[in-house]
C-alpha positions, 0 to 999 in steps of 0.5 A: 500500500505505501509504494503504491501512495508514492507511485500515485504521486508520481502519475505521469502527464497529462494524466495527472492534471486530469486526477485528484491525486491526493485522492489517488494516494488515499485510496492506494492507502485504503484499497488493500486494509481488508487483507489486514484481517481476511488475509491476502486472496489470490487467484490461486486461492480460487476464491470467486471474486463477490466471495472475495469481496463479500469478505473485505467488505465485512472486514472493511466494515468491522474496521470502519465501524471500530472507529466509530462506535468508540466513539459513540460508545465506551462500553463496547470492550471486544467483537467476538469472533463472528460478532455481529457488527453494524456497517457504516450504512446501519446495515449489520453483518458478521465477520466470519470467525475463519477470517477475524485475524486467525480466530482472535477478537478485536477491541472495539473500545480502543477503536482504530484512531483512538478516542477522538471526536473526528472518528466518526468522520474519519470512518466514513472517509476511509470506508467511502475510499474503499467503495471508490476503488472497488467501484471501480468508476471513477477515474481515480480509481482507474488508475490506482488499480493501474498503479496496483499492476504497475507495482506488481510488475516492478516488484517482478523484476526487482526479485529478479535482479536480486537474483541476478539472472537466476529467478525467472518470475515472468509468470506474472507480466501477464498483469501489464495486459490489464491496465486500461489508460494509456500512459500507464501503458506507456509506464510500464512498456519503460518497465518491460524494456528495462527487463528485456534488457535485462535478459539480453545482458544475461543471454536469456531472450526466451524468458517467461512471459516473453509472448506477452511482454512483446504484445505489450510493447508492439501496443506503442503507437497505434 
């Protein structure tokens, strides 16, 4: 999530006179905090996507409403494993007992942000954040799910100049095919030239994910 803060406020023109970017860097802040208590589901988990995000959301909505019920009320000591908990909308659902932070309870009285009188407006920020980028509609959140690819990408290739030549992790470039606006194309079509390279310096041309990385780049100028 901080790499992906940074990488926003780095957005590249003319996108970035198009983009609240403060907003960018919120949401690139917020878009991963459900995995802090149902983990971290990949597609290799093969977890079907609304089940996923029938998680995060409960999760989300058990850290949001953490901030505000401290606020509201002190008497609240814990939720339970499979408490019931109410969401920012005044709907109530229950967080699974298998995802609340491996089976443990979580203090709602200490809240996320402590004590103070802006955590009611506090919660309702960071859940509207959330929303956003799942939403996925607006132009913000466009790009931060670029962002969350490109950072992938780049992740990618410094585990494999780590290895100096030894780790082949193009398994994973197929995520550069998903981005959507152009000058995050043009972003990481720089990435994807730096790691050709690379390999070229190493006298292994025929790398994984070397199909798609051509596709990527043959993409430039039309």
């Amino acid at each position: 999530m901080y790499r992906m803060s940074i990488l926003t406020l780095l957005a590249p023109e003319p996108l970035r006179s198009k983009l609240d970017v403060p907003r960018c860097t919120l949401l690139a802040l917020v878009h991963d905090m459900g995995e802090s208590l149902v983990g971290d589901i990949t597609p290799m988990d093969r977890v079907p996507k609304p089940e996923k995000h029938r998680r995060e959301a409960e999760a989300m909505g058990f850290l949001t409403t953490g901030i505000r019920r401290h606020h509201q009320s002190k008497s609240v000591e814990e939720a339970p494993r499979g408490a019931e908990v109410d969401g920012v909308d005044g709907s109530s659902s229950q967080l699974p007992p298998s995802e609340a932070n491996n089976g443990h309870s979580f203090p709602l009285s200490h809240g996320l942000l402590g004590a103070g009188t802006g955590c009611e407006v506090a919660g309702e920020m960071l859940r509207s954040a959330w929303d956003e980028y799942e939403a996925d509609e607006t132009l913000e959140a466009h790009f931060v799910h670029d962002v969350d690819k490109l950072e992938l990408v780049l992740q990618m290739m410094e585990y494999e100049r780590r290895g100096n030549g030894k780790v082949d992790l193009g398994e994973f470039v197929w995520v550069a095919e998903g981005l959507r606006l152009e000058e995050m194309k043009a972003w990481c079509r720089e990435v994807l030239r730096e790691r050709e390279q690379f390999w070229i310096e190493r006298g292994k041309e025929g790398v994984t994910g070397r199909d798609v990385a051509k596709r990527v780049l043959s993409e430039e100028g039309r």
